[in-house]
N, CA, C and O of each residue as an XYZ file, in Angstrom:
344
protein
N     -39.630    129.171     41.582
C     -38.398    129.723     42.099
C     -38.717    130.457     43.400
O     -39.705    131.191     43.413
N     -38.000    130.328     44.445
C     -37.964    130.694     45.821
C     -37.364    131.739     45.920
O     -36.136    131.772     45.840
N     -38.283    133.074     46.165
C     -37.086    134.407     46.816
C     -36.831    134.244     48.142
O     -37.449    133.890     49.146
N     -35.227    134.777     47.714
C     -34.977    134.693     49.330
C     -35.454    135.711     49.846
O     -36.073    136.577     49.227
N     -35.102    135.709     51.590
C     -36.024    136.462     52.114
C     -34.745    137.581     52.466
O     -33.570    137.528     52.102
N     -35.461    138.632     53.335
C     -34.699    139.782     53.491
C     -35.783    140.670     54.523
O     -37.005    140.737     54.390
N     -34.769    141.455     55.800
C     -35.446    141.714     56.381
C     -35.700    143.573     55.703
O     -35.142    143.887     54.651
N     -36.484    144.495     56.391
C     -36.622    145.662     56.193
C     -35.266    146.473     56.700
O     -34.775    147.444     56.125
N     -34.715    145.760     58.073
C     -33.495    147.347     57.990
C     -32.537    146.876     56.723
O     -32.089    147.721     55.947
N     -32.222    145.288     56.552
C     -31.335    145.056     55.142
C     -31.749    146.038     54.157
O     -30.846    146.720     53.671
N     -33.086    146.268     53.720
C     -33.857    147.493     52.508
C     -32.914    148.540     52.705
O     -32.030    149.000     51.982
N     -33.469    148.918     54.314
C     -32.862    150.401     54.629
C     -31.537    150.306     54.145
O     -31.440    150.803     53.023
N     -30.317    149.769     54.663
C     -29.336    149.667     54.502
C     -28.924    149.776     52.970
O     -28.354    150.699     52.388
N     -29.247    148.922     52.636
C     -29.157    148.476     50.913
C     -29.288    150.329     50.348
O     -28.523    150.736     49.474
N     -30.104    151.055     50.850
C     -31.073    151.892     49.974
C     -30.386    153.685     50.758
O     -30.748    154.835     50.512
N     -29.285    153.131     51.741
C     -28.549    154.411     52.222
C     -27.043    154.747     51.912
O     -26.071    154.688     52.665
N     -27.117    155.076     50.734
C     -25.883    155.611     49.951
C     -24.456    156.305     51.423
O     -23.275    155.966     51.500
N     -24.948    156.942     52.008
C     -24.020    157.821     52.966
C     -23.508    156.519     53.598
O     -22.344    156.125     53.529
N     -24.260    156.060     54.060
C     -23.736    154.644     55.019
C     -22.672    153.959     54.131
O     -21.587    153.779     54.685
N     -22.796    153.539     52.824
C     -21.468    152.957     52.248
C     -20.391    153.680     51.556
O     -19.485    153.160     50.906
N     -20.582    154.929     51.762
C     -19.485    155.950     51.056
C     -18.765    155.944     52.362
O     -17.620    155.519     52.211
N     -19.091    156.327     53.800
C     -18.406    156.322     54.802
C     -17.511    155.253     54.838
O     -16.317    155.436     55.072
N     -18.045    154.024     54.600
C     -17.126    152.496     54.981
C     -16.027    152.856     53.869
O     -15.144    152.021     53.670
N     -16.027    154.171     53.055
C     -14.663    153.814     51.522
C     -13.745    154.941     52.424
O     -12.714    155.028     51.757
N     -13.670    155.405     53.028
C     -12.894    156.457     54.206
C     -11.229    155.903     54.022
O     -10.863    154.901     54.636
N     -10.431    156.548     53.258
C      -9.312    155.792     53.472
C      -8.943    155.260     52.135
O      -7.768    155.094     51.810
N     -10.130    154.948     51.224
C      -9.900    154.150     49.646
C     -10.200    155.624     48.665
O     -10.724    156.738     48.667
N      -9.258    154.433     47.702
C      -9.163    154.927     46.233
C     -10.568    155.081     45.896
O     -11.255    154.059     45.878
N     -11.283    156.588     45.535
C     -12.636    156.425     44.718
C     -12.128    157.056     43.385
O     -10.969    157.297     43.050
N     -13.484    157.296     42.603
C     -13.618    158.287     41.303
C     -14.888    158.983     41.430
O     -15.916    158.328     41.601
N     -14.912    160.302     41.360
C     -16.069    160.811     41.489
C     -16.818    161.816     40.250
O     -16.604    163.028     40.271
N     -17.209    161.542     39.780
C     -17.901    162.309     38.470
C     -18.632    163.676     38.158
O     -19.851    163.560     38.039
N     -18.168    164.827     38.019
C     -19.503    165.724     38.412
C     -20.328    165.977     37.376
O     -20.033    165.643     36.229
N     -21.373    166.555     37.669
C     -22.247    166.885     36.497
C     -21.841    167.806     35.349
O     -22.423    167.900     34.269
N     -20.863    168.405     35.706
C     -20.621    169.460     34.680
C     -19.309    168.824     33.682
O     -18.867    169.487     32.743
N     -18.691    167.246     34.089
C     -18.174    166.770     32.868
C     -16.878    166.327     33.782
O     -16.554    165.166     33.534
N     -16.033    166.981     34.805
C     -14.670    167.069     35.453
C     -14.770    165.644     36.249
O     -15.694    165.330     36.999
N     -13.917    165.048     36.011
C     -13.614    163.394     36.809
C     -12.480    163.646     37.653
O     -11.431    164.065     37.163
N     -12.640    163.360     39.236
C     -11.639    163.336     40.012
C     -10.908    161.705     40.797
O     -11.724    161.027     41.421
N      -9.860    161.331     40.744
C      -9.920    160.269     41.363
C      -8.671    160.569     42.750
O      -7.734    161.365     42.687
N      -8.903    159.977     43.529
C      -7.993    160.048     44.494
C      -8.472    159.245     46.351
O      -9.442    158.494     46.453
N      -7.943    159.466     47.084
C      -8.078    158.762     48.253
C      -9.426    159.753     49.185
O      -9.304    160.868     49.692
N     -10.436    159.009     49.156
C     -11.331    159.772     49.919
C     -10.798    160.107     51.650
O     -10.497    159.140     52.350
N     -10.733    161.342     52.147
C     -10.183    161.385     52.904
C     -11.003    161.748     54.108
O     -10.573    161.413     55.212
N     -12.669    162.703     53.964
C     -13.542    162.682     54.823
C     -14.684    162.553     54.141
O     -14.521    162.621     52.923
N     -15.832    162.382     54.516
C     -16.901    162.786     54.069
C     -18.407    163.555     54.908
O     -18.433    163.195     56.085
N     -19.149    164.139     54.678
C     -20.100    164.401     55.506
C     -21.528    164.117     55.263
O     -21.687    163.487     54.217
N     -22.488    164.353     55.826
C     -23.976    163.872     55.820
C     -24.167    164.416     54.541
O     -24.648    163.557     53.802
N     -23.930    165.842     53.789
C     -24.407    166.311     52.118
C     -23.873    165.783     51.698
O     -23.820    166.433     50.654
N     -23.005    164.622     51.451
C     -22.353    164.504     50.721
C     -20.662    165.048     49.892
O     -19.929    164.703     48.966
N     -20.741    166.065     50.949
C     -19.456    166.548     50.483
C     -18.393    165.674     50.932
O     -18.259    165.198     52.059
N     -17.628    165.514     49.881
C     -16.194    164.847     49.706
C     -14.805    165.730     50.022
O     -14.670    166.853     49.536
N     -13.769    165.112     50.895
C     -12.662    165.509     50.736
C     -11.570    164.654     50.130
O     -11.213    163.656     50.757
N     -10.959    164.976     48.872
C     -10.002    163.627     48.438
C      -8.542    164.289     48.163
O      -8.362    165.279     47.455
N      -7.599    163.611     48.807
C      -6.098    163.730     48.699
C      -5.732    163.021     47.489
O      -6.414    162.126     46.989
N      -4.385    163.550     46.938
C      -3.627    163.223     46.363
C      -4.580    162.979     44.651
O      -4.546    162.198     43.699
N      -5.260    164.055     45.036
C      -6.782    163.962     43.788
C      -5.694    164.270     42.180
O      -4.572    164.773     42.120
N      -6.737    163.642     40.850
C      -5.938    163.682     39.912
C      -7.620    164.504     39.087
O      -8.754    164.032     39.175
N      -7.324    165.422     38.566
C      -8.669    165.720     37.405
C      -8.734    165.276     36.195
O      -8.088    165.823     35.301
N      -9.129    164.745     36.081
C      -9.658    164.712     34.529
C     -11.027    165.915     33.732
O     -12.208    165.884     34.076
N     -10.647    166.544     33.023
C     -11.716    167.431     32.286
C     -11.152    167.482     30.672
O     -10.213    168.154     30.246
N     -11.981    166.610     29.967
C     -11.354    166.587     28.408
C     -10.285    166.169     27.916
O     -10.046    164.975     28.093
N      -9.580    166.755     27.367
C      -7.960    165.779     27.526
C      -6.638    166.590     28.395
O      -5.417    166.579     28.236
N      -7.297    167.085     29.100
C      -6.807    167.798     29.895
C      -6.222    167.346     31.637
O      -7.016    167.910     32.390
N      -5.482    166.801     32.230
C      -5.166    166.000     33.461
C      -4.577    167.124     34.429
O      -3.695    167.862     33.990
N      -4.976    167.251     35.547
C      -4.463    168.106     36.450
C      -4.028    167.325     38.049
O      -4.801    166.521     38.570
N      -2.904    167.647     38.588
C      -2.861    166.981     39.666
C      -3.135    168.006     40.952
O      -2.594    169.109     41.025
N      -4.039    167.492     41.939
C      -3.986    169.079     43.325
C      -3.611    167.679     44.011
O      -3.606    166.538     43.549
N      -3.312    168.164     45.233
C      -2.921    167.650     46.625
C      -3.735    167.196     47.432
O      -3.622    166.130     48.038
N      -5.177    168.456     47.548
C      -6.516    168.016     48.112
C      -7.221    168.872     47.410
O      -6.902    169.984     46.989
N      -8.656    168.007     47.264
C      -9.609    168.711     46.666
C     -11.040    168.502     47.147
O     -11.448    167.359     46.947
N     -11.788    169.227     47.659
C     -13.279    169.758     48.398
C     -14.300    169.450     47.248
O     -13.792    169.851     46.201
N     -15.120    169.084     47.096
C     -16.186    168.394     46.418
C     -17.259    168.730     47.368
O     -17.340    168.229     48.490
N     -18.196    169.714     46.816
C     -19.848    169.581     47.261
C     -20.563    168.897     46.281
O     -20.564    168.632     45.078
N     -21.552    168.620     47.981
C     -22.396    166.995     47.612
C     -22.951    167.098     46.045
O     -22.724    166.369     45.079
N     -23.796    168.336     46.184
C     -24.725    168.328     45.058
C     -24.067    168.760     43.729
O     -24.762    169.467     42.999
N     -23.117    168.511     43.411
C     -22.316    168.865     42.241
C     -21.928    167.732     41.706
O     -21.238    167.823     40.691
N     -22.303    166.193     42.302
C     -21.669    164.822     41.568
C     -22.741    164.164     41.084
O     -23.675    163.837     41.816
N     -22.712    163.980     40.162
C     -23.505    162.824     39.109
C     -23.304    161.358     39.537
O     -24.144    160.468     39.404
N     -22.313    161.256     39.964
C     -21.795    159.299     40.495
C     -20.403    159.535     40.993
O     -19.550    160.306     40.552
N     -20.347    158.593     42.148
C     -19.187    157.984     42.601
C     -19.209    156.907     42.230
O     -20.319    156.405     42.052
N     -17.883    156.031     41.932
C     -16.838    154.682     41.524
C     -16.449    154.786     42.667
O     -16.265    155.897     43.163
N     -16.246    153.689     43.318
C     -16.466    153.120     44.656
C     -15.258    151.341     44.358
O     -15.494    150.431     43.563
N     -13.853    151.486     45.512
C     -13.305    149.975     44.504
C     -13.730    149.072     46.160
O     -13.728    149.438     47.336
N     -13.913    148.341     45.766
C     -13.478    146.918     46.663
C     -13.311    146.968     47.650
O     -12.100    146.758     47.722
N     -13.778    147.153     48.926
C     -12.562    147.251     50.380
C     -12.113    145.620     50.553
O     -11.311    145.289     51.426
């Protein structure tokens, strides 16, 4: 069986998270934090830490649903982003 080939900046690329959270600028994400609280809504900026800004955000924490308008997310407080389709 033949691997295909692949150059090194493809690696880089492949292997730089910030670079494809930027291209979701505008989309529906879900973002997870470590302490349990699920937010979903329209990513609206983002920056080099990772901090998130998302409109029209919905929470999830337990069975508990909250709606804000906008909501500020620092970087180091998320366990995973859900990321849909562009």
């Amino acid at each position: 069986m033949e691997m295909s080939k692949y150059s090194e900046q493809d690696d880089m690329t492949a292997k730089n998270p910030l670079s494809v959270i930027f291209k979701h600028v505008g989309s529906t994400i879900t973002v997870v934090l470590k302490s349990g609280e699920k937010y979903t809504g329209i990513l609206s900026k983002v920056d080099n830490y990772m901090n998130l800004l998302i409109d029209e955000a919905i929470e999830e924490y337990g069975d508990k649903t909250t709606r804000y308008g906008r909501v500020l997310i620092r970087g180091n407080n998320i366990l995973y982003i859900q990321l849909n389709k562009l």
